[in-house]
PDB file of N, CA, C and O in Angstrom:
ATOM      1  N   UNK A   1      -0.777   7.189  21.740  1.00  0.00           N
ATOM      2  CA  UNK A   1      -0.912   5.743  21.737  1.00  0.00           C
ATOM      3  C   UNK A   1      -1.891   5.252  20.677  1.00  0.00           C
ATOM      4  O   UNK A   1      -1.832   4.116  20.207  1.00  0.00           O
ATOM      5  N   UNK A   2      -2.930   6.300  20.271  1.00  0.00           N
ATOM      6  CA  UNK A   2      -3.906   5.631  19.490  1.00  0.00           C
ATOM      7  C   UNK A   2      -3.017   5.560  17.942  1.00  0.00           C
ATOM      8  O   UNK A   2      -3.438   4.567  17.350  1.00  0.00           O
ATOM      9  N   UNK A   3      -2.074   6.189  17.205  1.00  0.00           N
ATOM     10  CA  UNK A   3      -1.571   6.345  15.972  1.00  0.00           C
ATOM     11  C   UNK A   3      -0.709   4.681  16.330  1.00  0.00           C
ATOM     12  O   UNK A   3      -1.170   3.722  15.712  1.00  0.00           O
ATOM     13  N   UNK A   4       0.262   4.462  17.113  1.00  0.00           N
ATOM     14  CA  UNK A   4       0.860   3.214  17.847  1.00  0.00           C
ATOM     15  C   UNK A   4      -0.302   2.208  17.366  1.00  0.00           C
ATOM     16  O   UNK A   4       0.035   1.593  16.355  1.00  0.00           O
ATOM     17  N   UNK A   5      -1.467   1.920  17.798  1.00  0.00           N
ATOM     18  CA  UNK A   5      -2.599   0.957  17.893  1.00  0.00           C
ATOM     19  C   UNK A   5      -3.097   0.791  16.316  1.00  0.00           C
ATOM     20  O   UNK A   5      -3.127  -0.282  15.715  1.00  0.00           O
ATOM     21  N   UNK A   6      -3.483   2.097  15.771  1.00  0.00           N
ATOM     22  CA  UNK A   6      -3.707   2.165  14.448  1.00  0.00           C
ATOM     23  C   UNK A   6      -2.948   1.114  13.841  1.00  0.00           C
ATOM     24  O   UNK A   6      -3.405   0.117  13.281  1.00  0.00           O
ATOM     25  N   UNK A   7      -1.153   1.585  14.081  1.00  0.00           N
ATOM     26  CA  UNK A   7      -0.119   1.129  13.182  1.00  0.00           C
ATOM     27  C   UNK A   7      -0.437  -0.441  13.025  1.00  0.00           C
ATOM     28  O   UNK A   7      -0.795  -1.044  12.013  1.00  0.00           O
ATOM     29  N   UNK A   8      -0.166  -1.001  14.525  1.00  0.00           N
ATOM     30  CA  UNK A   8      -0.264  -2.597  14.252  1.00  0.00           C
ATOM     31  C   UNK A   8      -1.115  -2.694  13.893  1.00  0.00           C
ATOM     32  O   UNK A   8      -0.585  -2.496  12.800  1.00  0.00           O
ATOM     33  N   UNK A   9      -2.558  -2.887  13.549  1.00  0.00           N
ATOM     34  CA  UNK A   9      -3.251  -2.898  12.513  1.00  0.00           C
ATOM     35  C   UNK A   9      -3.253  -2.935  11.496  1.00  0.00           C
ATOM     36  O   UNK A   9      -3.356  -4.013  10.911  1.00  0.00           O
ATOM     37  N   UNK A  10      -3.146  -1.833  10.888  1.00  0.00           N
ATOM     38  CA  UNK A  10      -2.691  -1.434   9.577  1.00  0.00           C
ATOM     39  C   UNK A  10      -1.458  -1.621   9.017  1.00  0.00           C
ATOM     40  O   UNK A  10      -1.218  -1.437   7.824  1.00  0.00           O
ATOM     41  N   UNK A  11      -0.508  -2.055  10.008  1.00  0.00           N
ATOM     42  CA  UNK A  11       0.456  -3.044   9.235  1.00  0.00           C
ATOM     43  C   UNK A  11       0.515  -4.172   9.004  1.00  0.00           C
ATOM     44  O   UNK A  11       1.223  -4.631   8.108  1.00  0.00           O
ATOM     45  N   UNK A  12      -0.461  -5.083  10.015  1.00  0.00           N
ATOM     46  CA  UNK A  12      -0.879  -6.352   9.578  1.00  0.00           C
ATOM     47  C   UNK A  12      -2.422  -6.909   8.143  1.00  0.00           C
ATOM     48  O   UNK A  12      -2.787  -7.903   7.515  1.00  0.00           O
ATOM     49  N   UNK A  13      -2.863  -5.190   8.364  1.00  0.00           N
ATOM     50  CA  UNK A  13      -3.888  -5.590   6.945  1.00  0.00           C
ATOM     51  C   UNK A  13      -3.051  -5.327   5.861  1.00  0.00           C
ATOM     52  O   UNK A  13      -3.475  -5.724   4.775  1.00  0.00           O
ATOM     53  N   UNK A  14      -1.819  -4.679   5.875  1.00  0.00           N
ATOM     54  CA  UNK A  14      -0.916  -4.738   4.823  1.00  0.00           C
ATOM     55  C   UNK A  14      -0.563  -6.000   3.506  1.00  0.00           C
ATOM     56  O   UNK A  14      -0.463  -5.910   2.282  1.00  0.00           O
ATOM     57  N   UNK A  15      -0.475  -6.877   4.250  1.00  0.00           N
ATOM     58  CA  UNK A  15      -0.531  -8.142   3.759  1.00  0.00           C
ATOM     59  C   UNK A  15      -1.653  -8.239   2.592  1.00  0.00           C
ATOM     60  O   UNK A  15      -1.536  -8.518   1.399  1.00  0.00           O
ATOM     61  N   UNK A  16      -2.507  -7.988   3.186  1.00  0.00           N
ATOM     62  CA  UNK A  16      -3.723  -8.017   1.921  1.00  0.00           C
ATOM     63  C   UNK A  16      -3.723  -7.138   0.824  1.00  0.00           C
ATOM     64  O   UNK A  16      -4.226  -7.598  -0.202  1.00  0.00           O
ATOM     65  N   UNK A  17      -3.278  -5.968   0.777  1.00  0.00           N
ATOM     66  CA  UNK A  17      -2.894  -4.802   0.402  1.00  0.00           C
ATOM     67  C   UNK A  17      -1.709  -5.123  -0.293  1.00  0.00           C
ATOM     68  O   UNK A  17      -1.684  -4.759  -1.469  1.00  0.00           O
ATOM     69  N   UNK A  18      -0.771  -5.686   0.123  1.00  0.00           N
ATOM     70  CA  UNK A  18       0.098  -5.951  -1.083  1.00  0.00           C
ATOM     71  C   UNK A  18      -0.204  -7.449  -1.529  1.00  0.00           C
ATOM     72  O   UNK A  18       0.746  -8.172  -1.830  1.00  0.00           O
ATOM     73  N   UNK A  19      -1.096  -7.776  -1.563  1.00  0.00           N
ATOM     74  CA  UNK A  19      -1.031  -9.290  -2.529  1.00  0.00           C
ATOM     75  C   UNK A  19      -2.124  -8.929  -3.793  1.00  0.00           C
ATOM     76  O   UNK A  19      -2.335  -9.541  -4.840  1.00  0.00           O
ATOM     77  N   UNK A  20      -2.676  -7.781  -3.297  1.00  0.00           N
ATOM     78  CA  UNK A  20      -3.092  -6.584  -4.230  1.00  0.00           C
ATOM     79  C   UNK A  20      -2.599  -6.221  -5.440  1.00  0.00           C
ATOM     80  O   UNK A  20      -2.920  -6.466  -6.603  1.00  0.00           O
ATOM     81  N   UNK A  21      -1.374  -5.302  -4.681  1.00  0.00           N
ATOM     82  CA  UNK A  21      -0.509  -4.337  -5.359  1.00  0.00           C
ATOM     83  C   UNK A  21       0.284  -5.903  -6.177  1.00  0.00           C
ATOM     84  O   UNK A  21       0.183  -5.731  -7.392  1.00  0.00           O
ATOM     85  N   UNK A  22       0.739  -6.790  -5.985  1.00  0.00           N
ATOM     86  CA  UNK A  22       1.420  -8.131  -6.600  1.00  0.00           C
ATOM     87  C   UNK A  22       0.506  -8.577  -7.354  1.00  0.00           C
ATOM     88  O   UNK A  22       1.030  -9.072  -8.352  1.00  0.00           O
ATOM     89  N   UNK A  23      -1.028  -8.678  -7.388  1.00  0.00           N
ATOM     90  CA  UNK A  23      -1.055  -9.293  -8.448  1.00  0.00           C
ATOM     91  C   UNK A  23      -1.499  -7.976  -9.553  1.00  0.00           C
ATOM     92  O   UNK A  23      -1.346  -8.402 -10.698  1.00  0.00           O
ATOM     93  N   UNK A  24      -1.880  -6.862  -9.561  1.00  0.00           N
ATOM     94  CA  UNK A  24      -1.695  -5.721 -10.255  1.00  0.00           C
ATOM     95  C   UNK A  24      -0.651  -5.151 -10.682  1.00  0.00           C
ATOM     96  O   UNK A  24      -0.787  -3.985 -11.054  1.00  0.00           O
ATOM     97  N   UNK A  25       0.662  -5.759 -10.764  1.00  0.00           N
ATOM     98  CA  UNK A  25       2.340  -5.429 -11.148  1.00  0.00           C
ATOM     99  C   UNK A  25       1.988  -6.663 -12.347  1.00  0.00           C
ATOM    100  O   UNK A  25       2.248  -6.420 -13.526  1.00  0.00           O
ATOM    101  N   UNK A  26       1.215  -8.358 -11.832  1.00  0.00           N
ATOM    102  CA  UNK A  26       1.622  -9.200 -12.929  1.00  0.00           C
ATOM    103  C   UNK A  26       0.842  -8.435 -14.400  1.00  0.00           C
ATOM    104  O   UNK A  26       1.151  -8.873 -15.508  1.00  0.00           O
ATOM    105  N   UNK A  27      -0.269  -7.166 -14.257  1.00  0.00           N
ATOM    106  CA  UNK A  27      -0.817  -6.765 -15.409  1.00  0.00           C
ATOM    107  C   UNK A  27       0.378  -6.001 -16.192  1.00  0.00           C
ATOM    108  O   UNK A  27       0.299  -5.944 -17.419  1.00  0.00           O
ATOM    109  N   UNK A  28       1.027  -5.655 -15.802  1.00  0.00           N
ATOM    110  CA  UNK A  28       2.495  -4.475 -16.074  1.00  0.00           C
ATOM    111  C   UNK A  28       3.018  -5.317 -17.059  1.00  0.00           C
ATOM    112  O   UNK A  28       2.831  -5.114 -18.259  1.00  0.00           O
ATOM    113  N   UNK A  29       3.849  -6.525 -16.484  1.00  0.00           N
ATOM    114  CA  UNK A  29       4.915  -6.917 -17.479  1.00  0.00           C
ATOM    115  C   UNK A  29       4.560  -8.645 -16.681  1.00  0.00           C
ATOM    116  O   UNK A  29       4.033  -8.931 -15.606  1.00  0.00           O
ATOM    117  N   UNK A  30       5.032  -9.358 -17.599  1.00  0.00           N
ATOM    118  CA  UNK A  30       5.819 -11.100 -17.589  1.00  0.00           C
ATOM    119  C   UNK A  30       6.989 -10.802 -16.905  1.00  0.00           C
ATOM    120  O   UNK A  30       7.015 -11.160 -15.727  1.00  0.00           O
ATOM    121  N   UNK A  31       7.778 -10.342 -17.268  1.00  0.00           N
ATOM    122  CA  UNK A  31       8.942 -10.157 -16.706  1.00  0.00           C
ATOM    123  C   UNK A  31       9.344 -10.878 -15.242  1.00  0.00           C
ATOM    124  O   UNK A  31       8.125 -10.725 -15.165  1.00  0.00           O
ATOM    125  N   UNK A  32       9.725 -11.384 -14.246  1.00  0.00           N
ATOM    126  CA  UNK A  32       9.773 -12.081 -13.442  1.00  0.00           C
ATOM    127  C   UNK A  32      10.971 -10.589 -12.906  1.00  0.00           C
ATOM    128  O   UNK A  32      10.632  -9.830 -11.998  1.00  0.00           O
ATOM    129  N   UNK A  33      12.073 -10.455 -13.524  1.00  0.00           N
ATOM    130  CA  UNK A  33      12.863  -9.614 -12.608  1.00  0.00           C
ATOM    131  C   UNK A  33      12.756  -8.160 -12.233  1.00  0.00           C
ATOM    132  O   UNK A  33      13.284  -7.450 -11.377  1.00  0.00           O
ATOM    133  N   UNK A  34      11.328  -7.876 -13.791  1.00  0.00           N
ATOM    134  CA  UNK A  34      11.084  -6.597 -13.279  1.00  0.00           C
ATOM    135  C   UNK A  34      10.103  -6.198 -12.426  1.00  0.00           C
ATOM    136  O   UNK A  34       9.795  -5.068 -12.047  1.00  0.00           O
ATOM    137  N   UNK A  35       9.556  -7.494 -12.120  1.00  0.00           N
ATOM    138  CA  UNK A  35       8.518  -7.780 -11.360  1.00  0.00           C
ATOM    139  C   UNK A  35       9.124  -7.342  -9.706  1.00  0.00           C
ATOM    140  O   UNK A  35       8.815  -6.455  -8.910  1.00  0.00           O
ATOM    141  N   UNK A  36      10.056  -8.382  -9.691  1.00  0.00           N
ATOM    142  CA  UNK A  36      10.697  -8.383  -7.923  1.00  0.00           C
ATOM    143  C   UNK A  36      11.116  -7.106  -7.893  1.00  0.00           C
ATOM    144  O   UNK A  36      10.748  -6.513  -6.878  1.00  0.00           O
ATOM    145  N   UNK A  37      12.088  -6.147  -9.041  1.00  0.00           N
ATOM    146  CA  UNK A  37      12.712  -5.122  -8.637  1.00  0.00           C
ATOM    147  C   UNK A  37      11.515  -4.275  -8.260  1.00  0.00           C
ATOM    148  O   UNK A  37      11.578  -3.668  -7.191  1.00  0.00           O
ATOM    149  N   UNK A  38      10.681  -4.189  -8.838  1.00  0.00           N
ATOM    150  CA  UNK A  38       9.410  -2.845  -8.396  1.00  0.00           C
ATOM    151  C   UNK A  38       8.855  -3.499  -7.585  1.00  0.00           C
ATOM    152  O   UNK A  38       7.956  -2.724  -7.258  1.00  0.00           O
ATOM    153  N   UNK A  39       8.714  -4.422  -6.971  1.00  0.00           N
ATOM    154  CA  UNK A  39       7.881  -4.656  -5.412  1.00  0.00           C
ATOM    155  C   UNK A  39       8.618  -4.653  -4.825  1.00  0.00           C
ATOM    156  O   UNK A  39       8.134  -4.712  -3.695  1.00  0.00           O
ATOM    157  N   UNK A  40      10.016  -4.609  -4.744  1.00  0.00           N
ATOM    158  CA  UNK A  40      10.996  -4.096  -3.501  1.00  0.00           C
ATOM    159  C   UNK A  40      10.749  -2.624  -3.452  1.00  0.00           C
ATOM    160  O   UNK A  40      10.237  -2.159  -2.434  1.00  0.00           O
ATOM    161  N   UNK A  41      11.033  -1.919  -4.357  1.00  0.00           N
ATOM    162  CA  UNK A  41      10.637  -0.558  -4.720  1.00  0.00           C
ATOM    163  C   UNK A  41       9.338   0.136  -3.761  1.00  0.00           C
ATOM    164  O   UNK A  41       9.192   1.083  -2.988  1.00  0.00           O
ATOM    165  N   UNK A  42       8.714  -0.711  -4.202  1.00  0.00           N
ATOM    166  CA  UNK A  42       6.635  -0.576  -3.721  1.00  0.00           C
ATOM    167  C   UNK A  42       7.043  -0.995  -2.302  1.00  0.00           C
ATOM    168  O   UNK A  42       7.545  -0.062  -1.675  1.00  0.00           O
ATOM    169  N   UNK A  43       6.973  -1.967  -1.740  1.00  0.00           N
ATOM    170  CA  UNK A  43       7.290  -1.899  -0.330  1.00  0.00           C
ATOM    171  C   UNK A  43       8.161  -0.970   0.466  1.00  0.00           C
ATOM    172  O   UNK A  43       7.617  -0.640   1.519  1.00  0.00           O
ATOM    173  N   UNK A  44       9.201  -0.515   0.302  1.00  0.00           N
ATOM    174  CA  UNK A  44       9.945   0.370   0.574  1.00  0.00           C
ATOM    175  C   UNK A  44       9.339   1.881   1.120  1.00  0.00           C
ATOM    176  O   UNK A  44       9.443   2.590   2.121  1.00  0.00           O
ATOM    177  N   UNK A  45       8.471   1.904  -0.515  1.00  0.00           N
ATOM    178  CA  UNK A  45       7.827   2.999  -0.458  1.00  0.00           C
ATOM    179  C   UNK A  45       6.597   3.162   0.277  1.00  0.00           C
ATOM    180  O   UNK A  45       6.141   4.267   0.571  1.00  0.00           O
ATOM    181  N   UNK A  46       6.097   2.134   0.553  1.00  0.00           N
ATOM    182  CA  UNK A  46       4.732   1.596   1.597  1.00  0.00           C
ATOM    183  C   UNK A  46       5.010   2.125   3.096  1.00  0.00           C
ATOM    184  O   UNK A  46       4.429   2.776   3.964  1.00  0.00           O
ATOM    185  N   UNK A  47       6.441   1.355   2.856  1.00  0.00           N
ATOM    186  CA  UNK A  47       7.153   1.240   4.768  1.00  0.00           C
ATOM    187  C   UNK A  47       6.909   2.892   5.289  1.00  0.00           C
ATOM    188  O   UNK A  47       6.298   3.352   6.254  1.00  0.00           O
ATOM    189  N   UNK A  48       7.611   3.476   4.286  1.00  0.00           N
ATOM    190  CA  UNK A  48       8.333   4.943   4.116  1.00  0.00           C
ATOM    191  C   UNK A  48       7.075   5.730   4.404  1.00  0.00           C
ATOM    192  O   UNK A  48       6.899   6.311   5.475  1.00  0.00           O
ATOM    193  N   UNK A  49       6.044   5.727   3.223  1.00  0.00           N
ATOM    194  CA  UNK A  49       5.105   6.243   3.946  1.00  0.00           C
ATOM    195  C   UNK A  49       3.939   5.671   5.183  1.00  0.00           C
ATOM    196  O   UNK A  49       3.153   6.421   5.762  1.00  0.00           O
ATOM    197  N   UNK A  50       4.035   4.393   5.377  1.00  0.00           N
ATOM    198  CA  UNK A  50       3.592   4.156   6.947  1.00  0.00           C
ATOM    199  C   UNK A  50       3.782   5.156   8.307  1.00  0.00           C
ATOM    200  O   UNK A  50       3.089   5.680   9.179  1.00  0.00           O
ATOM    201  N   UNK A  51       5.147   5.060   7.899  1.00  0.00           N
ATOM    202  CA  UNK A  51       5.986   5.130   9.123  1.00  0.00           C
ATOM    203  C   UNK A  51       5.860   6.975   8.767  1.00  0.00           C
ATOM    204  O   UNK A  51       5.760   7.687   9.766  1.00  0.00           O
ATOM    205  N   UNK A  52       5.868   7.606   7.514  1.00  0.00           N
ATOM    206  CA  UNK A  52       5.378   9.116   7.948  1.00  0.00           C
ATOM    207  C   UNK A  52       3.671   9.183   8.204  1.00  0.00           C
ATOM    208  O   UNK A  52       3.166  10.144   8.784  1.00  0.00           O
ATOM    209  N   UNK A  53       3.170   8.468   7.887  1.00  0.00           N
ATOM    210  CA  UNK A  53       2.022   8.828   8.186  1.00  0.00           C
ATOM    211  C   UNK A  53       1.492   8.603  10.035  1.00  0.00           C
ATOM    212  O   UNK A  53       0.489   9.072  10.573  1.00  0.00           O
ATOM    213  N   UNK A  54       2.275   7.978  10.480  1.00  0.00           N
ATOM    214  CA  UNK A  54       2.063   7.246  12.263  1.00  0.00           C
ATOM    215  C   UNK A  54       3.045   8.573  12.330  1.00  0.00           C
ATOM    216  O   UNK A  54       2.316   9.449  12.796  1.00  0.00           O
ATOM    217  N   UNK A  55       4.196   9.073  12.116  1.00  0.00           N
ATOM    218  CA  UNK A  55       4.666  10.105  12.795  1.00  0.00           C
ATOM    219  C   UNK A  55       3.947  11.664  13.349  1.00  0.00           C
ATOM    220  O   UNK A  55       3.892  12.440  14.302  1.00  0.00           O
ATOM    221  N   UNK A  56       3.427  11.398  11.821  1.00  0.00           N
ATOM    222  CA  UNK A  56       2.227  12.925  11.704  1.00  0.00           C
ATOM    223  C   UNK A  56       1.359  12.281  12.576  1.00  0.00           C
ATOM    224  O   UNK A  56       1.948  12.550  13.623  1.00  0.00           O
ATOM    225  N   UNK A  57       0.256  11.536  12.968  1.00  0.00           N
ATOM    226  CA  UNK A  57      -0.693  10.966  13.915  1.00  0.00           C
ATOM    227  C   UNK A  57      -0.218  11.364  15.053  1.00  0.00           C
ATOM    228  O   UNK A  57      -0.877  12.053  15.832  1.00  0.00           O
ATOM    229  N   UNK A  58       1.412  10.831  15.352  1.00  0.00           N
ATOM    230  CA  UNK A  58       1.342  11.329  16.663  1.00  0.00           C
ATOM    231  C   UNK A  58       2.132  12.480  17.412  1.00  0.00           C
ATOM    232  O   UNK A  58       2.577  12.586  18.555  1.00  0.00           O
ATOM    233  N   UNK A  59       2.118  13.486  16.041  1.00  0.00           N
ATOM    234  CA  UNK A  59       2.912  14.661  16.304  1.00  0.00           C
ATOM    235  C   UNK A  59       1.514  15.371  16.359  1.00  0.00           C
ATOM    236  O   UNK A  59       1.387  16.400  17.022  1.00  0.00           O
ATOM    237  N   UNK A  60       0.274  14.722  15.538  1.00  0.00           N
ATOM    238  CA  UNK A  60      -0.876  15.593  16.124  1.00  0.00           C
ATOM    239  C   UNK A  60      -0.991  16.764  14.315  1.00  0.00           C
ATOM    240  O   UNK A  60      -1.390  17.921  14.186  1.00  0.00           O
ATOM    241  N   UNK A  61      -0.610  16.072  13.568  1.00  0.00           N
ATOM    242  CA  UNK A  61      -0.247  16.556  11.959  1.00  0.00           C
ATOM    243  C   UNK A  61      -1.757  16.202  11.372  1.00  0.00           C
ATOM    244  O   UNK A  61      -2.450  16.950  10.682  1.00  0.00           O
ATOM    245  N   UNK A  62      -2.005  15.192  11.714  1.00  0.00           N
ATOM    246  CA  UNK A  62      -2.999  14.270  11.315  1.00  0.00           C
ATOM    247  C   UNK A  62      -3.873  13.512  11.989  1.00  0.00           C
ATOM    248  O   UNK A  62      -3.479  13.421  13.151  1.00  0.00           O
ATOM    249  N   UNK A  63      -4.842  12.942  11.822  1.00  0.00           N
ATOM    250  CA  UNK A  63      -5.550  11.807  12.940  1.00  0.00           C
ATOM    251  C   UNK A  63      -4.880  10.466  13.245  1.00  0.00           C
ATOM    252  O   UNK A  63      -4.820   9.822  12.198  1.00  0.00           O
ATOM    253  N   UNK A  64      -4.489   9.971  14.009  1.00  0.00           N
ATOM    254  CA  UNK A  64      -4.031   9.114  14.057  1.00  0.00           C
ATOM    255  C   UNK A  64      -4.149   7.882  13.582  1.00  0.00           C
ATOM    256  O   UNK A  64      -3.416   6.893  13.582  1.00  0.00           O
ATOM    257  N   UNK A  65      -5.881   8.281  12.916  1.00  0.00           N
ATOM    258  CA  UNK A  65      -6.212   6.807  12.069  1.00  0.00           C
ATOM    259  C   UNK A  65      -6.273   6.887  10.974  1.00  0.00           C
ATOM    260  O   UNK A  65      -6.659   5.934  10.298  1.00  0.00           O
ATOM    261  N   UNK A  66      -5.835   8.294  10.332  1.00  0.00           N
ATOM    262  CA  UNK A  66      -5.631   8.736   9.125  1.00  0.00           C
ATOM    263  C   UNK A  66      -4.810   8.248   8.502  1.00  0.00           C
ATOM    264  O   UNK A  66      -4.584   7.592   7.486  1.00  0.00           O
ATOM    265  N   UNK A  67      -4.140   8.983   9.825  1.00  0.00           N
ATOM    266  CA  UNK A  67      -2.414   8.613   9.142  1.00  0.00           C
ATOM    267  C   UNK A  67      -1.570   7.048   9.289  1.00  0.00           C
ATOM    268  O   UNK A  67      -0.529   6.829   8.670  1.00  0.00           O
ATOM    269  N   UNK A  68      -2.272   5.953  10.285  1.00  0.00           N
ATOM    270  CA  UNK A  68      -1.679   5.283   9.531  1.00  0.00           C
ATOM    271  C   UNK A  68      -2.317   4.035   8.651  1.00  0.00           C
ATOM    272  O   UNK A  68      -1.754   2.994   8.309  1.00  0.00           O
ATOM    273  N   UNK A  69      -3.372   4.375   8.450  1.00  0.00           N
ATOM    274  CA  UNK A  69      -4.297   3.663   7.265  1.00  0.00           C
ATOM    275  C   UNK A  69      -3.889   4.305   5.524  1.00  0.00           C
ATOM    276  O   UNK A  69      -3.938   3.647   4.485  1.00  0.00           O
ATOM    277  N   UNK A  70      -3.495   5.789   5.684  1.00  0.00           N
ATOM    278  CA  UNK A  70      -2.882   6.231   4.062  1.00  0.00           C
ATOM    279  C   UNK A  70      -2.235   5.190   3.688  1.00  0.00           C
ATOM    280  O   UNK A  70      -2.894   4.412   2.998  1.00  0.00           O
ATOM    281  N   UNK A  71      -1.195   4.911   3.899  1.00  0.00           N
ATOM    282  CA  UNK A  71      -0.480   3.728   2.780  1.00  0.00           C
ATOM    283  C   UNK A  71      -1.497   2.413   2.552  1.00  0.00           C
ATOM    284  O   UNK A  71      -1.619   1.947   1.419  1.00  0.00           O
ATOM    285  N   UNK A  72      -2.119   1.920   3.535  1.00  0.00           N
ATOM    286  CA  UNK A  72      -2.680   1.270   2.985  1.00  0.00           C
ATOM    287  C   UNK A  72      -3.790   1.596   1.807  1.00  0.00           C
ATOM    288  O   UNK A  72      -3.863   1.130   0.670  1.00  0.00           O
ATOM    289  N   UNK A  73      -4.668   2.604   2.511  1.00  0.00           N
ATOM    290  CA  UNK A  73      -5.443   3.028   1.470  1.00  0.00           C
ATOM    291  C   UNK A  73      -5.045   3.436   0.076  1.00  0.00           C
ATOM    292  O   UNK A  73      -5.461   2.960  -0.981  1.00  0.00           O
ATOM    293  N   UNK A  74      -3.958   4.627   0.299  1.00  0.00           N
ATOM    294  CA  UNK A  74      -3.372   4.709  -1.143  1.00  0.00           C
ATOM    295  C   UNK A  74      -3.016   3.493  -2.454  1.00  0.00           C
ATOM    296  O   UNK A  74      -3.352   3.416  -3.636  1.00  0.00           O
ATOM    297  N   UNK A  75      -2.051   2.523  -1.419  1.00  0.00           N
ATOM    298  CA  UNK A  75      -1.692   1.499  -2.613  1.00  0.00           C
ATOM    299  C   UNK A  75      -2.622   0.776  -2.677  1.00  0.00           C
ATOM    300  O   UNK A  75      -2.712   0.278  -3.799  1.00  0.00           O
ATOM    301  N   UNK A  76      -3.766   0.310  -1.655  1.00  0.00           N
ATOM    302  CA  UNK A  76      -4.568  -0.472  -1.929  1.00  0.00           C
ATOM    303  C   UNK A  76      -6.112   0.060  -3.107  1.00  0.00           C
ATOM    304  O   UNK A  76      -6.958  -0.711  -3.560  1.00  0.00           O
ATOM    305  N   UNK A  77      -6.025   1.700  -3.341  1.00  0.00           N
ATOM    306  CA  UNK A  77      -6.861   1.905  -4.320  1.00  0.00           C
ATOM    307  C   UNK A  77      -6.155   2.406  -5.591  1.00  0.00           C
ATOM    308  O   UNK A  77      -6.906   2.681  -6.527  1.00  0.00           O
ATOM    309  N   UNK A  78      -4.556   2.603  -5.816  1.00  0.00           N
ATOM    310  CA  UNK A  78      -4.284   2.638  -7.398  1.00  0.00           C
ATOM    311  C   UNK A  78      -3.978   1.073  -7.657  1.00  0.00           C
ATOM    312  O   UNK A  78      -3.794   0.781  -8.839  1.00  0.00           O
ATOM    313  N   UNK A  79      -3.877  -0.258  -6.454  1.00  0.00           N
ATOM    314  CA  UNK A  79      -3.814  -1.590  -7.430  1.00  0.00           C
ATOM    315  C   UNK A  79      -5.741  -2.085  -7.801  1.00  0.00           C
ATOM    316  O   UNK A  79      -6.277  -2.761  -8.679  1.00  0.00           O
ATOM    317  N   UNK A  80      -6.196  -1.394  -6.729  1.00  0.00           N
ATOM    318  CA  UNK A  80      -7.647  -1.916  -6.895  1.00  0.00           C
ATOM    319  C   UNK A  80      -7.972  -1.417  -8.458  1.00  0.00           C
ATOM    320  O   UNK A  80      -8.205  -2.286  -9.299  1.00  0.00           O
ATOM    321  N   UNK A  81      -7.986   0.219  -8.893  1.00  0.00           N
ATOM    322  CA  UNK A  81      -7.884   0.852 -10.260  1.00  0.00           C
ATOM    323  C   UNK A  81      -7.388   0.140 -10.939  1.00  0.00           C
ATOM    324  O   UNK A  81      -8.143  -0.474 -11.693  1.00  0.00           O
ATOM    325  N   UNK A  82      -5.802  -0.166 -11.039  1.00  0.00           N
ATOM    326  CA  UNK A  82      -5.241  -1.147 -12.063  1.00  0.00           C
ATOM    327  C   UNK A  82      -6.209  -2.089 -12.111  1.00  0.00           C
ATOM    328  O   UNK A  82      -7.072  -2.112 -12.989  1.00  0.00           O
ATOM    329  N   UNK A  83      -6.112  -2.962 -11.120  1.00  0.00           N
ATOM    330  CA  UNK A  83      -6.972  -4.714 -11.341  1.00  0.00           C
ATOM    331  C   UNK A  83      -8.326  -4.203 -12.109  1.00  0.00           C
ATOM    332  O   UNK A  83      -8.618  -5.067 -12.936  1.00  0.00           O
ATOM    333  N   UNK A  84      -9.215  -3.170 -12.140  1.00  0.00           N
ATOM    334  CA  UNK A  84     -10.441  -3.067 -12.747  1.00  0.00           C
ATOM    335  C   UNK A  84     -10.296  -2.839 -13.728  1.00  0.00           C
ATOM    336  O   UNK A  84     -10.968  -3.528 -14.496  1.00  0.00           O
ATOM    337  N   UNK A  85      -9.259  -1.644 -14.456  1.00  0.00           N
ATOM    338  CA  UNK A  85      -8.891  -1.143 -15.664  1.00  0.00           C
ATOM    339  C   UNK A  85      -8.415  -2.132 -16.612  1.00  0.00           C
ATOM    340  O   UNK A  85      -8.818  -2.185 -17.775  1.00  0.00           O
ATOM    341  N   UNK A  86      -7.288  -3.161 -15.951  1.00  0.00           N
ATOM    342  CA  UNK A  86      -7.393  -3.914 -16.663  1.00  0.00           C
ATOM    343  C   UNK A  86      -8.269  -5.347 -17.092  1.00  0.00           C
ATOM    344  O   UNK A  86      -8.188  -5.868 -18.205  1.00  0.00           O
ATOM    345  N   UNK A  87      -9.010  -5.795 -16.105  1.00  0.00           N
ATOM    346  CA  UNK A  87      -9.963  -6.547 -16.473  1.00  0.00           C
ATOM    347  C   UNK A  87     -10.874  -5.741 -17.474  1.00  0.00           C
ATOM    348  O   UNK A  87     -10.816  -6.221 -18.605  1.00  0.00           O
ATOM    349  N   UNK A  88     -11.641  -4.723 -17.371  1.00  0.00           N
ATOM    350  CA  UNK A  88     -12.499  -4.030 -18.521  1.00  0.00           C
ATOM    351  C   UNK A  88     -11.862  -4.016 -19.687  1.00  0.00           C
ATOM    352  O   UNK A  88     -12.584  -4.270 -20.651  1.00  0.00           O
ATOM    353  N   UNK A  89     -10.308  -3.718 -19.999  1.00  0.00           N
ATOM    354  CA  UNK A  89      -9.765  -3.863 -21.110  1.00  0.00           C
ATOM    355  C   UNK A  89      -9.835  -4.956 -22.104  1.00  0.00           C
ATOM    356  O   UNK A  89      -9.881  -4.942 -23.334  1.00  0.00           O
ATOM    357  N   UNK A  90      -9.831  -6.064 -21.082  1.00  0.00           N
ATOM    358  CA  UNK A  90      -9.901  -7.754 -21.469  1.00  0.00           C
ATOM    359  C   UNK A  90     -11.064  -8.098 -22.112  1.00  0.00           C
ATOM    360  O   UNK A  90     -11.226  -8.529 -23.254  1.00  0.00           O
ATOM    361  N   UNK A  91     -12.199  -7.751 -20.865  1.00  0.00           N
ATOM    362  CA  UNK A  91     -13.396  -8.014 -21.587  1.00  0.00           C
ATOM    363  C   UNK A  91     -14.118  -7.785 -22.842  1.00  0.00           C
ATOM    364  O   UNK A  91     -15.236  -8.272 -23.009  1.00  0.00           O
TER     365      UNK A  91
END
């Protein structure tokens, strides 16, 4: 139950986490369509690993708060990297 409890959590701080990962795609390209196609992509791949990381939690693979905070953590520290890398570039 605790990987379950984790999840809603960590799927509702998601939100923040991808408005993240969205505005660290606008450093990528202008593009508007290649924009939407790779955040369908990126979410997908978010869901995908959510949902393995709560499986392992509660198959007992992992901690249950491990596993389902990874996706967030993951995408939320290569857009945090992007957003810094590219601001220092700017400056």
């Amino acid at each position: 139950l605790r990987a379950a409890w984790h999840m809603k959590i960590a799927y509702a701080f998601s939100l923040c986490v991808m408005a993240m990962v969205g505005l660290a795609m606008l450093t990528f390209s202008m593009n508007v369509y290649l924009n939407v196609g790779l955040s369908v992509g990126l979410a997908f791949a978010y869901y995908g690993l959510l949902i393995l990381g709560v499986s392992a939690g509660q198959k007992g693979l992992a901690p249950p708060a491990a596993g389902a905070w990874a996706g967030n953590f993951l995408f939320g520290l290569l857009a945090l990297v992007r957003l810094l890398w590219y601001s220092r570039s700017r400056a």
